[in-house]
C-alpha positions as CSV (number, residue, x, y, z in Angstrom):
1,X,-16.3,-19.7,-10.0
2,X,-15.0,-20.7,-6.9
3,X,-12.0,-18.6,-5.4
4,X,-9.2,-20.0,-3.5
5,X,-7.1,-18.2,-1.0
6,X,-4.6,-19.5,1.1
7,X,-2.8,-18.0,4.9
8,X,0.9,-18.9,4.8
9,X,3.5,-17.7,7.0
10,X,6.8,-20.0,8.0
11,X,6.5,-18.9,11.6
12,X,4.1,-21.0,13.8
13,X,1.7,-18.7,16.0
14,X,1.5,-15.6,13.4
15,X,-2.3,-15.5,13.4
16,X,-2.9,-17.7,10.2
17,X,-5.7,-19.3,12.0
18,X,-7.3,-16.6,13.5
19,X,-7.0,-14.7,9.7
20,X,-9.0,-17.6,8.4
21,X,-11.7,-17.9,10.6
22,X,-12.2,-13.7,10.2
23,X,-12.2,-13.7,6.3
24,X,-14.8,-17.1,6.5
25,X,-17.1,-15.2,9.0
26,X,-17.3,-11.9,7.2
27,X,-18.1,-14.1,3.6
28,X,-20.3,-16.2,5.0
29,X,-22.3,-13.4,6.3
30,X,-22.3,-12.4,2.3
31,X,-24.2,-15.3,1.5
32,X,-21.0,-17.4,0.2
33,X,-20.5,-20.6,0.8
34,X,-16.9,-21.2,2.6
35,X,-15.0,-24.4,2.8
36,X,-11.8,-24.3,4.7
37,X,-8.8,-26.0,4.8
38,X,-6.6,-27.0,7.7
39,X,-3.5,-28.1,6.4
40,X,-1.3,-27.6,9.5
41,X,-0.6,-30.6,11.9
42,X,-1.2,-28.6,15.1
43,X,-5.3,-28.7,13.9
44,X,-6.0,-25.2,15.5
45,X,-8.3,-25.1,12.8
46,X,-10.1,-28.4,12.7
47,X,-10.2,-27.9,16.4
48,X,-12.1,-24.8,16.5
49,X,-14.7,-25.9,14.5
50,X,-14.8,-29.4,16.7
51,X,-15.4,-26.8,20.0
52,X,-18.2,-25.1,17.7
53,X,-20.0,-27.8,17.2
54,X,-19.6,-29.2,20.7
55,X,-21.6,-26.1,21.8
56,X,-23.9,-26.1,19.4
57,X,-21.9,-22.7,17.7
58,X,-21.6,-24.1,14.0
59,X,-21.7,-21.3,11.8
60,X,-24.0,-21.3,8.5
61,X,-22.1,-21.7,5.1
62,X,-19.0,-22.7,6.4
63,X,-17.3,-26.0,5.9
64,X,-13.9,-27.5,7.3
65,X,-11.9,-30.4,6.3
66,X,-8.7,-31.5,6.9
67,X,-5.9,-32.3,4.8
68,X,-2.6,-33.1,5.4
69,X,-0.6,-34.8,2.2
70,X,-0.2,-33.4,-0.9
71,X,-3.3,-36.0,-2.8
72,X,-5.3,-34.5,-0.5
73,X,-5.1,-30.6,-0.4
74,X,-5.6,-31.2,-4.1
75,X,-8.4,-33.5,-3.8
76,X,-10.5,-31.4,-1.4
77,X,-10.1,-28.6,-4.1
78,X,-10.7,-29.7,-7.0
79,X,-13.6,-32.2,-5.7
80,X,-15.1,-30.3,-2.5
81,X,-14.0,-26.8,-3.5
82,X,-16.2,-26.9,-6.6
83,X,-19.0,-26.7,-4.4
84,X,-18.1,-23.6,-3.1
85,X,-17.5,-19.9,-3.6
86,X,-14.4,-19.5,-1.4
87,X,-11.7,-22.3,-0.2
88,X,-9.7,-20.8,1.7
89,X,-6.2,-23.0,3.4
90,X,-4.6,-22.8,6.4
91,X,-1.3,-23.4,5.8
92,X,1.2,-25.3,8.0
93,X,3.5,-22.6,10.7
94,X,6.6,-23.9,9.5
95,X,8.1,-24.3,5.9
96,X,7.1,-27.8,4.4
97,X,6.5,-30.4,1.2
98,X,3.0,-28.9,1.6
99,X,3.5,-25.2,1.0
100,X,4.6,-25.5,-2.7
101,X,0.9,-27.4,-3.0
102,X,-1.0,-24.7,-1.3
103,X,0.3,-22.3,-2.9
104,X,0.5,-23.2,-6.3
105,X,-3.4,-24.4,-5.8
106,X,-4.4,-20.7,-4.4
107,X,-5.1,-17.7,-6.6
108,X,-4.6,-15.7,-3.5
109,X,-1.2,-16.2,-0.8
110,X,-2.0,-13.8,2.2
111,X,0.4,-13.7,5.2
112,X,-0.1,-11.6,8.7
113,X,2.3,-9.7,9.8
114,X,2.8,-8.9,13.7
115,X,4.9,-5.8,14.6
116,X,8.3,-8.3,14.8
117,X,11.3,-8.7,13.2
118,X,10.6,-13.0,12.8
119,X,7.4,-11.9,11.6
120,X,8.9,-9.8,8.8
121,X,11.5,-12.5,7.7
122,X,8.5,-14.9,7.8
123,X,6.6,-12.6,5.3
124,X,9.2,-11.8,3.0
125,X,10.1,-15.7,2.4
126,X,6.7,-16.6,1.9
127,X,6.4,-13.5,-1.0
128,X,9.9,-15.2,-2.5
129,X,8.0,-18.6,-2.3
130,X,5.2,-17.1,-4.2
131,X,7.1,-15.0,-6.8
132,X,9.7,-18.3,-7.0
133,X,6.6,-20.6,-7.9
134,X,4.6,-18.0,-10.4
135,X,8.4,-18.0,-12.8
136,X,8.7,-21.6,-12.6
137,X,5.2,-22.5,-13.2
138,X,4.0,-19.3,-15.4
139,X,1.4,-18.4,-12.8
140,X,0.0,-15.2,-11.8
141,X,-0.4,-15.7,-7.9
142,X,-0.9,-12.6,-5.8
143,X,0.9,-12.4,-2.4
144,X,-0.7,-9.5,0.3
145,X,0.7,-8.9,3.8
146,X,-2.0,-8.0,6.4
147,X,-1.0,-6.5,9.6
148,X,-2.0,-8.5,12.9
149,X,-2.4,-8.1,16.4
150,X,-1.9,-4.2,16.3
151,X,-1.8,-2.3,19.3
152,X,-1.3,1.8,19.6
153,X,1.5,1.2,21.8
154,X,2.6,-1.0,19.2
155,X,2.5,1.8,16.1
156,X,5.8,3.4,18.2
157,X,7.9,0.1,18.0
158,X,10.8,-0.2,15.3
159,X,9.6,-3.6,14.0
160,X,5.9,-1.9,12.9
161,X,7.8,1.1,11.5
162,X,9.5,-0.9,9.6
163,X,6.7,-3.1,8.0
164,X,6.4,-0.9,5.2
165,X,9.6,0.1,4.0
166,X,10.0,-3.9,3.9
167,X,7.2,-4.6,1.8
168,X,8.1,-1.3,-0.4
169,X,11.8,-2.8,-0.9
170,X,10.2,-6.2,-2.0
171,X,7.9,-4.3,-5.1
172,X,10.9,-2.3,-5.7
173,X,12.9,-5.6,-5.9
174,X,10.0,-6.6,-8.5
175,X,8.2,-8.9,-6.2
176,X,5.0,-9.7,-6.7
177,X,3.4,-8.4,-3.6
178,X,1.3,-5.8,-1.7
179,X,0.7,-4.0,2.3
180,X,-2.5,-4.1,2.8
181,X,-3.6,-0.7,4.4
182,X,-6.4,-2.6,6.9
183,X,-4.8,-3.6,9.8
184,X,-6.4,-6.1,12.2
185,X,-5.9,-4.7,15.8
186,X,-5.3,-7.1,18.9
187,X,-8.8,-7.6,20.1
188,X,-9.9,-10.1,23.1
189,X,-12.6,-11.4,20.9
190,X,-10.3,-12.6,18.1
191,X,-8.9,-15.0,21.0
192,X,-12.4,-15.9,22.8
193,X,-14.1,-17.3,19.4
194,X,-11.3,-19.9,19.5
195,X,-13.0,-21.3,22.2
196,X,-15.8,-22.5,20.2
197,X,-17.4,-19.6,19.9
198,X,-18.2,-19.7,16.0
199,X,-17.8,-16.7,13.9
200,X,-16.8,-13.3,14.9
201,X,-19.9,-12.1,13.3
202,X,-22.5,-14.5,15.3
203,X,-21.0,-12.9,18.7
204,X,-23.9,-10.4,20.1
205,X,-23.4,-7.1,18.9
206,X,-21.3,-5.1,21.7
207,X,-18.7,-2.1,21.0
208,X,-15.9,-4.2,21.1
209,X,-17.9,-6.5,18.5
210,X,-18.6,-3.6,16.5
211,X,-15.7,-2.2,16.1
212,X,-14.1,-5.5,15.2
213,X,-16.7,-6.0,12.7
214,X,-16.4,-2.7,10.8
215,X,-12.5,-3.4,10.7
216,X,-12.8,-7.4,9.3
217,X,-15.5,-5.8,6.7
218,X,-13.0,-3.4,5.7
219,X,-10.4,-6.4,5.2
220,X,-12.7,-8.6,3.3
221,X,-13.6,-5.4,1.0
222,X,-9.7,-4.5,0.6
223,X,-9.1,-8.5,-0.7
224,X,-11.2,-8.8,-3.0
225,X,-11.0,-4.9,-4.6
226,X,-7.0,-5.5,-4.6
227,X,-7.5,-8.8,-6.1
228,X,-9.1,-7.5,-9.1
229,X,-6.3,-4.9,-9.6
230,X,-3.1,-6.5,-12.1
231,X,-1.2,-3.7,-11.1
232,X,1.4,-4.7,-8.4
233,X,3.8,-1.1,-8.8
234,X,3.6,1.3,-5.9
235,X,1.1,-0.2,-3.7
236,X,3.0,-1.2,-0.9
């Protein structure tokens, strides 16, 4: 049964993109079959995977297509999603007509979160878009919050301190949502595969590799073992 998961953040330049192309590396190396989404005009998506194939990088069980109207998010689900295990949509950076579509298609809303106060308020409305949709609609959407572009520096600033006291006050406010504990450091290779590069996982094997390798395997595991929990209380 094919699984559908969706980035959404309404602040342009959060790391939606580079989220997506992880997560479709690191299952795709699992043997499933990927398609992914690019719903938002600037095409950083669509435009990676144009550089891949202009260098000959295309990566193995991934698709992309792009949609950007309401007809046809749904269409490439329901008609090119069947044929895979995991769609997964990049939503647009700003709020839009199109987010209430995404999300209400996904089973799965995930939103990065860099160590920033607009980056928090960019969160938290995406987790009220999620929670407002599942009560009007009777839907049981999840919502996590992954941390991006983390630096040790960074741990010491107010804004990362405060990321999960946030999230706790939104599952204390009953919202349906959860802080991932993988965090997803700032790493030159997350911004070199952009280039046309492919995957993170087809990049030759060197430390820095490695170690962002172990830490996008732990994400991918942490998904899909939080996804099959129904309990929302105390885990942020």
């Amino acid at each position: 049964m094919t699984r559908t998961y969706a980035a959404v953040s309404n602040k342009g330049g959060a790391g939606k993109t580079t989220l997506v192309t992880l997560l479709a590396g690191e299952y795709a190396l699992r043997g499933e079959r990927v398609l992914l989404i690019d719903a938002d005009n600037r095409q950083n998506l669509s435009g990676w995977w144009t550089l891949c194939a202009e260098k000959s990088n295309t990566p193995d069980n991934i698709e992309v297509t792009v949609a950007s109207t309401q007809r046809s998010i749904e269409q490439a689900i329901d008609n090119l999603g069947r044929a895979f295990n995991v769609v997964i949509i990049d939503a647009p950076g700003v709020d839009s007509s199109l987010q209430a579509t995404i999300i209400r298609s996904s089973e799965l809303v995930i939103s990065p979160i860099q160590p920033a106060i607009k980056e928090l308020e960019a969160a938290g409305q995406a987790v009220a878009a999620v929670n407002e949709i599942n009560d009007q609609l009777g839907l049981n959407i999840s919502h996590f919050n992954v941390r991006t572009r983390i630096s040790v520096p960074g741990r010491n600033l107010e804004a990362y301190r405060y990321i999960k006291p946030f999230v706790a006050g939104l599952v204390a406010a009953e919202y349906r949502t959860r802080l991932l504990d993988t965090e997803l450091f700032e790493r030159n290779i997350y911004r070199e595969i952009q280039n046309g590069l492919g995957t993170l996982q087809m990049q030759e094997l060197t430390d820095p590799v490695r170690k962002a390798r172990v830490e996008v395997h732990a994400l991918v595991d942490e998904i899909e073992r939080s996804r099959a929990s129904t309990s929302f209380e105390g885990l942020a």
